[in-house]
N, C-alpha and C positions, 0 to 999 in steps of 0.2 A: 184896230178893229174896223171891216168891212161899214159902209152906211146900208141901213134899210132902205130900203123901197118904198116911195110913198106911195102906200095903194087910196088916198084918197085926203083929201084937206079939208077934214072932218071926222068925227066921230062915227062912230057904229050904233044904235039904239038895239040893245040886246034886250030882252027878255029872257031873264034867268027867273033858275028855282032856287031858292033857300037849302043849303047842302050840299047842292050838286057843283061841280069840278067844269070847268072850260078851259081849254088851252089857244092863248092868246097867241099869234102868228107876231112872231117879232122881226120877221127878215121882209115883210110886206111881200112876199111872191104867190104866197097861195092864192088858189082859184075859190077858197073858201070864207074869204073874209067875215069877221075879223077872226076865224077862226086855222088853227093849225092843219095843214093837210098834208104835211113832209115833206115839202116842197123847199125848204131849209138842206135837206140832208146834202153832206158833202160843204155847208158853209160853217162859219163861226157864230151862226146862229141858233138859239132852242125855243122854242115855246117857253111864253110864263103861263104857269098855273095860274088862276084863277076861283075860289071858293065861296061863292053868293051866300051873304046872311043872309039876305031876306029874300021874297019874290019879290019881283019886280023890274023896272028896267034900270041897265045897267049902259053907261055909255063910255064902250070901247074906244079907243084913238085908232084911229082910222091913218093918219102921218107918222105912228111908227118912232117918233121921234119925245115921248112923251117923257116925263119924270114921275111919274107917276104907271107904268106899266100895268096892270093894262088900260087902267082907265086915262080917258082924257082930259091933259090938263091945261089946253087950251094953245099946248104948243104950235098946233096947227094956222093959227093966226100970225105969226110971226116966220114962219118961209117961205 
């Protein structure tokens, strides 16, 4: 499997709504971070969904590289 792209060696601080669906960029190349803009298409890459229980902020991985998809789980300190 192809490596993502690090678009950043950090998190993202999102603001989400309780309900609503975000599709997380897992190949790092979008212009939308941390969000999908198909900028994938043609890789071995997809979008993960995303579904916010609550409002509030939600902190995206930014290095792509996380175990936790889409949230950050600190991997970004260790590349």
């Amino acid at each position: 499997m192809a490596e993502p792209h690090i678009a950043q060696k950090m998190p993202y601080k999102v603001d989400v709504e309780a309900g609503k669906t975000y599709y997380w960029c897992a190949c790092g190349q979008s212009k939308n971070q941390p969000f999908c803009d198909g900028s994938h298409k043609g890789s071995s890459f997809t979008p993960t969904a995303y579904k916010a229980e609550k409002d509030g902020a939600a902190y995206m991985c930014g290095c792509k590289h996380t175990g936790n998809a889409p949230l950050c789980d600190g991997t970004h300190a260790r590349l």
